[in-house]
Structure formats: C-alpha cells, structure tokens
C-alpha positions as CSV (number, residue, x, y, z in Angstrom):
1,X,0.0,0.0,0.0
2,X,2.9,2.1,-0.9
3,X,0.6,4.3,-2.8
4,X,-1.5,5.1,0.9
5,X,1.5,6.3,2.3
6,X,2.1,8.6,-0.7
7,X,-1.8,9.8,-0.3
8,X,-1.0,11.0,3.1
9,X,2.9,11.8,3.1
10,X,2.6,14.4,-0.1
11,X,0.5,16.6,1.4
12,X,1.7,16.5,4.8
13,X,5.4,17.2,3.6
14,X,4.0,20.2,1.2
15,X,2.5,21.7,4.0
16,X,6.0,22.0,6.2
17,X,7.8,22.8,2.4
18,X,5.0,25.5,2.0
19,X,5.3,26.9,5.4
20,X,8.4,27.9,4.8
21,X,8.9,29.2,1.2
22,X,5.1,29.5,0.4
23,X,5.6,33.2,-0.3
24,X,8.0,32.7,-3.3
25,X,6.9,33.1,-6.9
26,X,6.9,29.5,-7.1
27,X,5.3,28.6,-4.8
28,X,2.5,28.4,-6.6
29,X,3.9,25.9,-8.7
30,X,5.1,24.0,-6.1
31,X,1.6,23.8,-5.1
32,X,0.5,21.9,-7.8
33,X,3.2,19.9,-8.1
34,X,2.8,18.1,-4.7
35,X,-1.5,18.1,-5.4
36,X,-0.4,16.5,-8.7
37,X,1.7,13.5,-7.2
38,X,-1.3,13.3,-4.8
39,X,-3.8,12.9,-7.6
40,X,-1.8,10.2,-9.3
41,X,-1.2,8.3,-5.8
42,X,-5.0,8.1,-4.7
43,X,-5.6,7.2,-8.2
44,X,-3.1,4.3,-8.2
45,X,-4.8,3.3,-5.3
46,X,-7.9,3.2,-6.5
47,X,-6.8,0.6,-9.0
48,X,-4.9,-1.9,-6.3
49,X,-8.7,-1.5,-4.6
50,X,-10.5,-2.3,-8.5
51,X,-7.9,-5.2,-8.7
52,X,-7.7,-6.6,-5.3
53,X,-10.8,-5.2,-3.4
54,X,-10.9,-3.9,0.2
55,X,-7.5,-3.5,1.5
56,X,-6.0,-2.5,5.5
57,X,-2.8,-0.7,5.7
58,X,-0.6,-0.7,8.7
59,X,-2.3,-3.4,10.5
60,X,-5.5,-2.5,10.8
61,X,-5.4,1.2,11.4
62,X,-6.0,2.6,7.3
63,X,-8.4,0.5,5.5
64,X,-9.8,1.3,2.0
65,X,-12.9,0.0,0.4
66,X,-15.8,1.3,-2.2
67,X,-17.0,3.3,0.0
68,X,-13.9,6.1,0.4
69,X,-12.0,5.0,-2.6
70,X,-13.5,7.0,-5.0
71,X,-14.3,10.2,-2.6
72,X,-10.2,9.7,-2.2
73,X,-9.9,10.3,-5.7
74,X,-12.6,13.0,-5.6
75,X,-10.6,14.5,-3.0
76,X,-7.4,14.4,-5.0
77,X,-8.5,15.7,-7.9
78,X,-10.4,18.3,-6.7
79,X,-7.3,19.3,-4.4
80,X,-5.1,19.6,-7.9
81,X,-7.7,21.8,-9.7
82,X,-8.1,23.8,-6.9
83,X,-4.9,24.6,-6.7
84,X,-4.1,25.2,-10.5
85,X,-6.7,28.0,-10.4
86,X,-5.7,29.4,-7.0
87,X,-1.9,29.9,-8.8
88,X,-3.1,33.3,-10.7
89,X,-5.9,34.0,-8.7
90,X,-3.3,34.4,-5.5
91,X,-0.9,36.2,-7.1
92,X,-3.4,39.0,-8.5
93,X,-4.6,39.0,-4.5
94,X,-0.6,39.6,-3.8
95,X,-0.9,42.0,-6.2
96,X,-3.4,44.0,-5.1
97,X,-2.3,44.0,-1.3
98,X,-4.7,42.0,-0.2
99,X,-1.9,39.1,0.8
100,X,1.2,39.5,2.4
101,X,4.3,37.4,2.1
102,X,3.1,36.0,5.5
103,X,-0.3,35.6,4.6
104,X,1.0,33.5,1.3
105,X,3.2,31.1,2.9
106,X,-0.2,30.3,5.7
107,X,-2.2,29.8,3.1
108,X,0.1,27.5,0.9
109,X,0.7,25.6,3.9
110,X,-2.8,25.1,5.8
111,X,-4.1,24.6,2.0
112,X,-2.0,21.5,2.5
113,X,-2.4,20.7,5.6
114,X,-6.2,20.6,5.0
115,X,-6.3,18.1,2.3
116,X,-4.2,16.4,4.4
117,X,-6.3,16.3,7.5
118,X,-9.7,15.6,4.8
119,X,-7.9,12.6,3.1
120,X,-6.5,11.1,6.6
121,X,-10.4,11.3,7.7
122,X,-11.3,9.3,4.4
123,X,-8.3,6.6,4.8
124,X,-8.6,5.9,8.7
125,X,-10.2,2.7,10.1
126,X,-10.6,4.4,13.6
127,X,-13.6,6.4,14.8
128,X,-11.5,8.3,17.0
129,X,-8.7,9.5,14.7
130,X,-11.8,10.6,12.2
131,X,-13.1,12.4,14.8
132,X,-9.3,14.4,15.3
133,X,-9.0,14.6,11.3
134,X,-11.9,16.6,11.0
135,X,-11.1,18.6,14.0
136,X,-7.8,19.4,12.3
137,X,-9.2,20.3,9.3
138,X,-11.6,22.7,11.1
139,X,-8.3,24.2,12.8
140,X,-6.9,24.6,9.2
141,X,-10.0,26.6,7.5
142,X,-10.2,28.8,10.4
143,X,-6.9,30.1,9.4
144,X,-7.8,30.2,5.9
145,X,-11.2,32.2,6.4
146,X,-9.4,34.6,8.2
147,X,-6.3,35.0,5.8
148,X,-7.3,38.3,4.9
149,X,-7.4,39.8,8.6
150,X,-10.3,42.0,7.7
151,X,-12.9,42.6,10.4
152,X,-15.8,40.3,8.2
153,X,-13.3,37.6,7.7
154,X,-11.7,37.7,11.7
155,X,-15.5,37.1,12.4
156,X,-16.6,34.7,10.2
157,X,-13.4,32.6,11.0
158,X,-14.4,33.2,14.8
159,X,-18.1,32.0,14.2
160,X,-16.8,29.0,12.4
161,X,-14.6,28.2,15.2
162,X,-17.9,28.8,17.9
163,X,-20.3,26.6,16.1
164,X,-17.8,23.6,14.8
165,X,-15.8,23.7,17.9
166,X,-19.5,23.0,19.6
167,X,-20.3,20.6,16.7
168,X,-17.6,18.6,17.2
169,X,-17.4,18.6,20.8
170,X,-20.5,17.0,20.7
171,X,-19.2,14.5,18.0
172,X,-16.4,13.5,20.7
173,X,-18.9,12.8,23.1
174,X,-20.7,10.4,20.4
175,X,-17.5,9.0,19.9
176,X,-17.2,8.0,23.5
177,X,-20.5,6.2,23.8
178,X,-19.8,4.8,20.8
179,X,-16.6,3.3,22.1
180,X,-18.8,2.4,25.4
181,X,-21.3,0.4,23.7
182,X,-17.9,-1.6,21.4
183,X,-15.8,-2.2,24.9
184,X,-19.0,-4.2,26.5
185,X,-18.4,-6.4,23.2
186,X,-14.7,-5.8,21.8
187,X,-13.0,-5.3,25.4
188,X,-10.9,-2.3,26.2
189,X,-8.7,-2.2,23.7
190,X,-7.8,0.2,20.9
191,X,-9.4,-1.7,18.2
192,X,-12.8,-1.3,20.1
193,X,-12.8,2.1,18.0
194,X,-11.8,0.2,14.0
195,X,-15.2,0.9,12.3
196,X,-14.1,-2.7,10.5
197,X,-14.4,-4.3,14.1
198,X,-17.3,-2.4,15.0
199,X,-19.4,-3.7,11.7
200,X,-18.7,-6.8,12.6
201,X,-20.9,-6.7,15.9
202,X,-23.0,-3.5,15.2
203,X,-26.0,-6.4,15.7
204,X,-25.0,-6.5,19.5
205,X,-24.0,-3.1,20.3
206,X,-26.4,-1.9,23.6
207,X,-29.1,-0.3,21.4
208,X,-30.0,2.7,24.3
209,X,-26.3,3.8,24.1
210,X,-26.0,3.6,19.9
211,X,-29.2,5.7,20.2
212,X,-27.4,8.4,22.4
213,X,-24.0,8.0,20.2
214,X,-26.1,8.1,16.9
215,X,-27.9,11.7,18.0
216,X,-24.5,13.3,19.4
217,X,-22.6,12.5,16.3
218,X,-25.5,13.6,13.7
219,X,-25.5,17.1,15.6
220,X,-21.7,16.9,16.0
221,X,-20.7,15.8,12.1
222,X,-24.0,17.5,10.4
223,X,-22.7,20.8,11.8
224,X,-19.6,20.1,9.5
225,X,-22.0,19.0,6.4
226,X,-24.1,22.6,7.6
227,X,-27.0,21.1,8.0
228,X,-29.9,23.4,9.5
229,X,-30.5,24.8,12.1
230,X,-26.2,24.8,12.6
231,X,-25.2,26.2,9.4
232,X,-25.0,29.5,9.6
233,X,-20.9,29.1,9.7
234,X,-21.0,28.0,6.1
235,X,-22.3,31.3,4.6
236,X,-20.1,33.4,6.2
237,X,-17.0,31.3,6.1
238,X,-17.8,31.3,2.0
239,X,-18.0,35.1,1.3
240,X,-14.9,35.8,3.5
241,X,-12.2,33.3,2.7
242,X,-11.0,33.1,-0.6
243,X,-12.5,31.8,-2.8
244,X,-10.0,28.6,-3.6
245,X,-10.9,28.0,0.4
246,X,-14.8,28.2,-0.9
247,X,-14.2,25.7,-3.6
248,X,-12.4,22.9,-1.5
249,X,-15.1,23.9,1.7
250,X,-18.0,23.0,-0.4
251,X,-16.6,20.4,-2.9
252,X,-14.8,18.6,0.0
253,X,-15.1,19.1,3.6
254,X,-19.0,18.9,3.7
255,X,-18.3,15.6,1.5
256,X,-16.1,14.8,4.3
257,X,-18.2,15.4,6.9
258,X,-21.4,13.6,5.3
259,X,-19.1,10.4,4.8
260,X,-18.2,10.2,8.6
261,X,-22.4,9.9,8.6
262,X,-22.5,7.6,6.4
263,X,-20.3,5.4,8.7
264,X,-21.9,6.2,11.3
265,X,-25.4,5.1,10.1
266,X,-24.4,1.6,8.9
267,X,-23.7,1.2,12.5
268,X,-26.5,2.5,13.9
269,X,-28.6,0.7,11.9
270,X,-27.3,-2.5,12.9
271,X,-27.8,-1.5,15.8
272,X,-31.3,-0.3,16.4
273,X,-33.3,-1.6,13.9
274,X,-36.0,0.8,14.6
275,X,-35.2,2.9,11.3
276,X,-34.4,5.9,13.8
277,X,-31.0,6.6,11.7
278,X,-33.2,7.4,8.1
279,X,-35.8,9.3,10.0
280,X,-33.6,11.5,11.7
281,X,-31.3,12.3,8.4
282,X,-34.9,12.6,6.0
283,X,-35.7,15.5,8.9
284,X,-32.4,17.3,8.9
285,X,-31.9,16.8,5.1
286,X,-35.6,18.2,4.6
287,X,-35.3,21.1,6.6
288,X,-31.6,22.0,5.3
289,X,-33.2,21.8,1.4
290,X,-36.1,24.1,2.5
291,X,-34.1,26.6,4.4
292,X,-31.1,26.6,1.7
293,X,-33.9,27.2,-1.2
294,X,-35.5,29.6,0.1
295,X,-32.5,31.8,1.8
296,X,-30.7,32.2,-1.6
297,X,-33.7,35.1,-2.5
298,X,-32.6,37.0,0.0
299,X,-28.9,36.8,-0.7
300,X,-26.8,39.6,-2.5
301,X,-23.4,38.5,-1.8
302,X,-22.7,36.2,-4.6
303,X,-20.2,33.9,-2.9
304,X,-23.4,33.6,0.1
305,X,-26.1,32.8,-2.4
306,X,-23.9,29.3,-3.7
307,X,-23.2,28.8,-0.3
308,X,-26.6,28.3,0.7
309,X,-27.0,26.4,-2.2
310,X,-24.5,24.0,-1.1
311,X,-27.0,23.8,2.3
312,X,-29.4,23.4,-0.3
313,X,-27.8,20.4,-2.3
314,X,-26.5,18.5,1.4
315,X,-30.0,18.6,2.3
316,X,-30.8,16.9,-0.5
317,X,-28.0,14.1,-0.1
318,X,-29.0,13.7,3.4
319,X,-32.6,13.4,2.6
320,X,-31.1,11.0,0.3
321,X,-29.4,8.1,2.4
322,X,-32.0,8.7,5.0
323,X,-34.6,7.0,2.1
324,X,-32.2,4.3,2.2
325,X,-32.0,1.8,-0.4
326,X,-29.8,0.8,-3.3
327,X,-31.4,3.4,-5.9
328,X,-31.6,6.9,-3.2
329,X,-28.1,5.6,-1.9
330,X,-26.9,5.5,-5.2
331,X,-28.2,8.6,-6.4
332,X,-27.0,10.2,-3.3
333,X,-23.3,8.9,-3.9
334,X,-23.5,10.2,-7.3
335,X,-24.8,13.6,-6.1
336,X,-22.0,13.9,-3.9
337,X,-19.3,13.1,-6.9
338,X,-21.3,15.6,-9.4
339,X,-22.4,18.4,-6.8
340,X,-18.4,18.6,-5.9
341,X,-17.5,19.0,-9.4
342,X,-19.4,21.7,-10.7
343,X,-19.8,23.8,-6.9
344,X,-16.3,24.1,-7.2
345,X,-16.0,24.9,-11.2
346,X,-19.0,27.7,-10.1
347,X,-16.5,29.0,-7.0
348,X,-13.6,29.1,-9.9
349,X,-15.9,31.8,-12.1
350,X,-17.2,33.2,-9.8
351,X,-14.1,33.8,-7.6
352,X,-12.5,35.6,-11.1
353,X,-15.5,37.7,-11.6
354,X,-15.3,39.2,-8.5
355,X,-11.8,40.4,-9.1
356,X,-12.9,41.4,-12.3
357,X,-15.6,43.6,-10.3
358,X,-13.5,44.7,-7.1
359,X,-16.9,43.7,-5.4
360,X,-19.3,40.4,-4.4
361,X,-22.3,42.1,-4.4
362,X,-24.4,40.3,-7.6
363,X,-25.8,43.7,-8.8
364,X,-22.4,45.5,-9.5
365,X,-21.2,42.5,-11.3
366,X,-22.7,42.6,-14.7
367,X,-21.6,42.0,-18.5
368,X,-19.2,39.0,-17.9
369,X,-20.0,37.3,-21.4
370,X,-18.7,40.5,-23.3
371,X,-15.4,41.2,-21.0
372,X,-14.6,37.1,-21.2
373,X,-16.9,34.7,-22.9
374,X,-14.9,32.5,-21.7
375,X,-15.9,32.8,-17.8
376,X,-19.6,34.3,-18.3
377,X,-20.1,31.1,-20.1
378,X,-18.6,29.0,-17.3
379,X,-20.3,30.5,-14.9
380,X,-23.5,30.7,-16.5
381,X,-23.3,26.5,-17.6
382,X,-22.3,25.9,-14.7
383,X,-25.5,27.5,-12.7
384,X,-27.9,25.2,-15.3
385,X,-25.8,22.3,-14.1
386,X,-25.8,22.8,-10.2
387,X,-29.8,23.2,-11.1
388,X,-30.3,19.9,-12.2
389,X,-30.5,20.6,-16.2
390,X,-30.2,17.5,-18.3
391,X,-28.3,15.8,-19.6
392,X,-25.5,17.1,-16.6
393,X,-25.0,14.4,-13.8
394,X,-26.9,16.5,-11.4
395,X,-30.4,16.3,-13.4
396,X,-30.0,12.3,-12.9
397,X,-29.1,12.2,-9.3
398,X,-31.7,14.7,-8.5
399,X,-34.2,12.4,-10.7
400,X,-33.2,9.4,-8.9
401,X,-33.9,10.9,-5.7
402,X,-37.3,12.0,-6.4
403,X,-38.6,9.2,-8.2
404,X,-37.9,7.3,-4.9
405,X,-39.4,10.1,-3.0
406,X,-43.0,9.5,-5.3
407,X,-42.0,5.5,-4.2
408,X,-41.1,6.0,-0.7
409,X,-42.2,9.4,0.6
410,X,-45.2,10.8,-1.6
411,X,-45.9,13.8,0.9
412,X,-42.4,15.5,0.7
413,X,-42.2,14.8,-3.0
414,X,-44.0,18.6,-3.9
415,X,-41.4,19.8,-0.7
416,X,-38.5,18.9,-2.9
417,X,-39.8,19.8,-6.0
418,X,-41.2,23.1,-5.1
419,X,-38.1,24.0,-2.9
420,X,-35.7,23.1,-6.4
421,X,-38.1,25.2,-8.3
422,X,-37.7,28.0,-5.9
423,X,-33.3,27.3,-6.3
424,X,-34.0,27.4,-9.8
425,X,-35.6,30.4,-10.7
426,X,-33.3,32.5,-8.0
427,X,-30.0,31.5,-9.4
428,X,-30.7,30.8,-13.2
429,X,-32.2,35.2,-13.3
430,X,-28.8,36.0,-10.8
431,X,-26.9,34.0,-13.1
432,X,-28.0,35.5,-16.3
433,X,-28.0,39.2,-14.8
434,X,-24.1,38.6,-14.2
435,X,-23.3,37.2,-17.2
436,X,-25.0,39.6,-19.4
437,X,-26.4,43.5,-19.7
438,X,-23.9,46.4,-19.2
439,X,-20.6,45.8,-18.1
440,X,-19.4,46.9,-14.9
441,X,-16.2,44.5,-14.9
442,X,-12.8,45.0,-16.8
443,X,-9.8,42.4,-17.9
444,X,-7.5,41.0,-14.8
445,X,-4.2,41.6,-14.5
446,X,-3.3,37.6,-14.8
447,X,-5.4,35.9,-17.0
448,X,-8.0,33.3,-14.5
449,X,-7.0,29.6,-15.0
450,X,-10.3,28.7,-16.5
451,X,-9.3,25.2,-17.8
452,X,-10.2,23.5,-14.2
453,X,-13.8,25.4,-14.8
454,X,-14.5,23.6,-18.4
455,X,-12.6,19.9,-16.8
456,X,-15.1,19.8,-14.4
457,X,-18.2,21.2,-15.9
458,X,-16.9,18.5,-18.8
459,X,-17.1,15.3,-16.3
460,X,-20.1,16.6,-14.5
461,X,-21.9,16.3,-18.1
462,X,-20.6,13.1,-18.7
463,X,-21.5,11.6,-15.5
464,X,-24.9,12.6,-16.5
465,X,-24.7,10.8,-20.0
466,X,-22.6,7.7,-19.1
467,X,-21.4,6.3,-15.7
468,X,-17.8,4.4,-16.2
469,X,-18.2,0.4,-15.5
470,X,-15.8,0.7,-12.9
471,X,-17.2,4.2,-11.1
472,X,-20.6,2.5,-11.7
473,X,-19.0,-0.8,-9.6
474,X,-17.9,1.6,-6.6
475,X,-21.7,3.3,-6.1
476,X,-23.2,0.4,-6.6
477,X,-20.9,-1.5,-3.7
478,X,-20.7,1.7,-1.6
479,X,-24.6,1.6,-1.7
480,X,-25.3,-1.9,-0.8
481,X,-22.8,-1.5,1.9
482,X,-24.8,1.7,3.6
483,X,-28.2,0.6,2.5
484,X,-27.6,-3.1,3.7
C-alpha cells in the first residue's frame, strides 16, 4: 500500500515545504506539483482496490474499500484543480495588497495541511482518529477564512470556530459512547474504535447507548456537512475566505463530513433496527433543502447565495441516504461526486468575476459574457448544471432521488420539488443578470485559469450521459454496503 502512504505523506510534507517558502513566486507551482503526485497516488490506489478489493494498511489502522476509494480520488483531484486556479488567482490577491508574504506562505501551507487532515479522515479505520481529522481540518479553515485579517473575515473565521468547535465537541462525546457500547463487546482495547471491528458486531452493540452515540454524532458531524439549524458558519465562512478555500469547503469538507455519517449510520442501523438513523437524516436533510432554497432570495453577496445552495444540495443528499435503499443511496453517492465538481467549477468563475468587479455584491457584477466569454459562459453552464439541467450528472441524481421520493415518501415529493423550483428560478435570473447587460467588470491583470472550470463542468456532463463500469462498480458496492 505504498501508494496510501504517498496519499497521506505528499500533502503533509507540502505543508512543512509551504510553510516555509510559500511566499515565493513558485510557490504556486510547487503547489501543484505536490497536489499532482497526490492525484496520481490516490488514483493508483484506486486501481490496487479495483484489482484486489478492500485493502487494510498498517495493520488494521487505514483501510480502503468502495465506500472512500473514489471520494479519495474526488478529494485528490479536486485538491489539484483547486490549486491550478488558485496559482493566478493568488498572485493577482498579492498583487493588489490583499496578501502579504506571510499571509501566502499560511495559506500554501494550511491549504496543504487541509487536504491532508480531509484525506486522513477518508483513509482511517478508527472512529477516534476521524473524529481528530476533522477537528484538524476545522483548525486549518479557520486560518484560511481569516487570511485576509479583515474585520468580516476575523469574524466569520471566529463564528466557524464557535459553532464547529461545539459541533464537534459533541461529535467526541458520540465518539465515546460509541466506544462504550464496542468495549462491552470488543473489550478495552484500541481496536474497540476500527469501524471494521465495529461492523462486525453493530447487531449486538447496547441499542439505548448507539441511540445516544447516533444523535450526538449527527448534531456533531452535520454541523460540518451545515445542515440546518447549525449552518450559519457556512455562509459566512464562503463570502470571507478566498475563494480557492470556498471551492475545496464545499466540494470537499462537507463531503467529508457527510461520509463520517454515512459510517456512522451503517452502524446504527445495525444496531437499532427501529429505522431511527433514516428518519432522523430525511428530517435534517428536509429542513436543510427548504431553508437553503429559500434563503438564496434574499442573498446579495454572490459567494453567500452558492453557499446556501451547497445547504441546499447537502440537504438533498442527506434526505437521500436517509430514504435508504440501493437506488436513493446510489443517487445520493453520485450527487456527492457531481455536486463537488461543478460547486467548485462555479467557486472558480465566480471567484475571477469578482476580481474582475473589485466587489461580491451580484448587482455590480454585470456584462461577464462580453469582457470574457470564456468565464460568463462557465459561470453561467455551470448555474444550469448545479440546477439539475439535463443531460448534466446533477439532473440524474436529483431524478433518482425524487422518483424514490413518489415510491417512498409521496408527501415530501411537492417539498423537494417546489423548494428546487424556488433554487431554480433565484440562481438561473442572478446568473444571467451577471453574465450579461452592461458591463461593470474589466480584464485581470493575470489571466484566470479557467481550464479546471470547463474539466469539471466537462465530467459533471458526462456523468450525467454515461457512468464508467468501474465508477458504476464503486456506487453500486458503496450503496449496498450503507443501504444493507
């Protein structure tokens, strides 16, 4: 598993390289370079898992199956486009005095450190170093979000440290009664905690202390997803960071976050048996799709309005695995994969056009499509695709999951429907507004890497016009393993 190591080690030594010499003109570069030999490790992983199936590393303690193989990729790859665009985007915040030396090299280093911390979460077999993963990666964005030291990003970075330092105390405390309810089955030991061990006897775990464990970690993790009523970090921490941070926040972490649920619910529900698990994620996951839909209205901050869409769209995927079954489990894996591919291509544009502007409120950002087809255009495909138009992978995830609402759930079928129609009509008139009439923008001074934009706007439409055998192979096992 030479190829783990290498997923973990490469960001991990960028981040000490970057902490150092992150303010040089190539550091950029260098950047890329270690997300690059990233990318092509997780993805050499990914084939040992395709060839050889579930694997453990280091004993027990990493263990890779379909499950986090392919949101390893995701994360990866993501990670590497991410940072391609944040090279000139960075520089033209250098150059407009926004960043200081200091400020680069903390941001090239915690940018590292956090994909670190999110691909350690993926890779561990042990509740309890999950649990510190994501609390690292919290640690890391509040730096980020508050890069710029302005008053609006010291606070937003403050708020997000309040609400996910609550949030994932409370995870901890699910933690421990989760490793309470394996000790009176597993013993005392350390391995108590290996979510591998704990499947294996989720049928016996005491089900009045999984019920306790279950509710703490839902509240604790679904603050990280931002699910409602704890989400009002995820707006803020959006419009104030930049916006490389908003691209990675909502096209990883909160698929981070939602993945430590997804563990999390297998076990419950072999423990309980009551269907508690999928009622209390279709409740969260309803009210996070109605609140998300109908906040973006009110939103003129442009940065805030796809931030609550992301609410929006988690909703959505919760609502999703708490159907259960192999089609809503499936759609809601796919949902995941898509939704992270074209929120952060939408963060990309809409990160540029802001510069291009010198502001983020919506209504002084007009004329994109005549200053640079090239991102008005991106942006503006890449608003039909987050809505769910066909044929992008988004309309098919979205029709999965409502076709099983009719099936499962008839009475919150004209919920989700009305609340998408609602998204749909608020972002598609913003959308077009930016994009065209007269122009308030001019040229950059560095031309916008808009290549990661078109990549992933590119798979997100092939996703939703052909699944790959082998991608299709991973959702397929991933769902019968959380639906089971």
């Amino acid at each position: 598993m030479d190829a783990l190591l290498l997923v973990l080690l490469m960001p991990l030594a960028a981040s000490l390289i970057l902490g150092v010499i992150g303010h040089r003109n190539a550091a950029g570069d260098i950047n890329v370079g270690f997300s690059l030999i990233t990318f092509i490790a997780s993805a050499l992983l990914a084939v040992e898992i395709i060839a050889h199936g579930p694997q453990f590393a280091i004993g027990k303690m990493f263990f890779v199956d379909p499950l986090n193989v392919f949101l390893i990729t995701l994360t990866a790859f993501i990670g590497l486009t991410t940072s391609w665009f944040s090279r000139p985007y960075m520089r033209l915040e250098c150059h407009r005095g926004r960043m200081t030396p200091g400020r680069m090299r903390l941001y090239h280093s915690m940018y590292q450190l956090f994909m670190f911390a999110m691909l350690l979460a993926l890779l561990t077999n042990n509740m309890g170093i999950l649990w510190v993963a994501l609390e690292g990666a919290t640690l890391a964005t509040v730096l980020l979000v508050s890069v710029y030291r302005t008053p609006s990003s010291l606070e937003a970075a403050w708020k997000y440290f309040i609400l996910c330092g609550v949030g994932i105390a409370l995870a901890l405390f699910g933690t421990i009664l989760l490793y309470l309810a394996a000790n009176r089955q597993l013993g005392a030991t350390p391995d108590a905690l290996l979510w591998t061990n704990l499947r294996t006897v989720k049928g016996l775990l005491q089900p009045g202390i999984m019920s306790l464990a279950l509710v703490f970690l839902l509240v604790g993790y679904g603050t990280k997803v931002g699910l409602v009523p704890l989400h009002s970090w995820l707006p803020d921490a959006h419009a104030e960071g930049p916006t490389p941070i908003s691209a990675v926040l909502s096209g990883l972490l909160l698929n981070v976050a939602l993945y430590a649920l997804l563990r999390i619910k297998v076990l419950a529900d072999g423990a309980l048996h009551n269907g508690m698990p999928g009622k209390m994620l279709i409740g969260f996951g309803l009210l996070s799709v109605l609140v998300g839909a109908y906040s973006l209205s009110r939103q003129k901050d442009v940065k805030r309005m796809f931030s609550y869409s992301s609410i929006e769209h988690f909703g959505l995927m919760t609502f999703a695995f708490g159907l259960g079954g192999p089609i809503a489990t499936y759609a809601g894996l796919l949902h995941m994969t898509v939704h992270a591919l074209v929120k952060s291509a939408i963060f990309f544009t809409v990160g540029s056009a802001c510069q291009m502007a010198g502001t983020q409120v919506m209504e002084n950002i007009r004329g994109l499509v005549k200053v640079s087809p090239a991102l008005g255009w991106g942006m503006l495909i890449g608003s039909l695709a987050i809505l769910g138009m066909p044929p992008f992978g988004v309309f098919a995830s979205e029709f999965l999951i409502l076709t099983t609402t009719m099936h499962k759930l008839p009475w919150a079928t004209p919920i989700l429907l009305l609340s998408l129609g609602v998204a749909f009509a608020t972002i598609f008139s913003r959308a077009q507004g930016m994009a065209f009439g007269t122009t308030t923008v001019k040229p950059l001074e560095y031309a916008p890497s808009l290549a990661p934009v078109y990549l992933h706007l590119g798979l997100a439409l092939l996703l939703g016009l052909y699944i790959p055998p082998y991608l299709n192979s991973w959702f397929r096992q991933a769902a019968s393993m959380i639906a089971e």
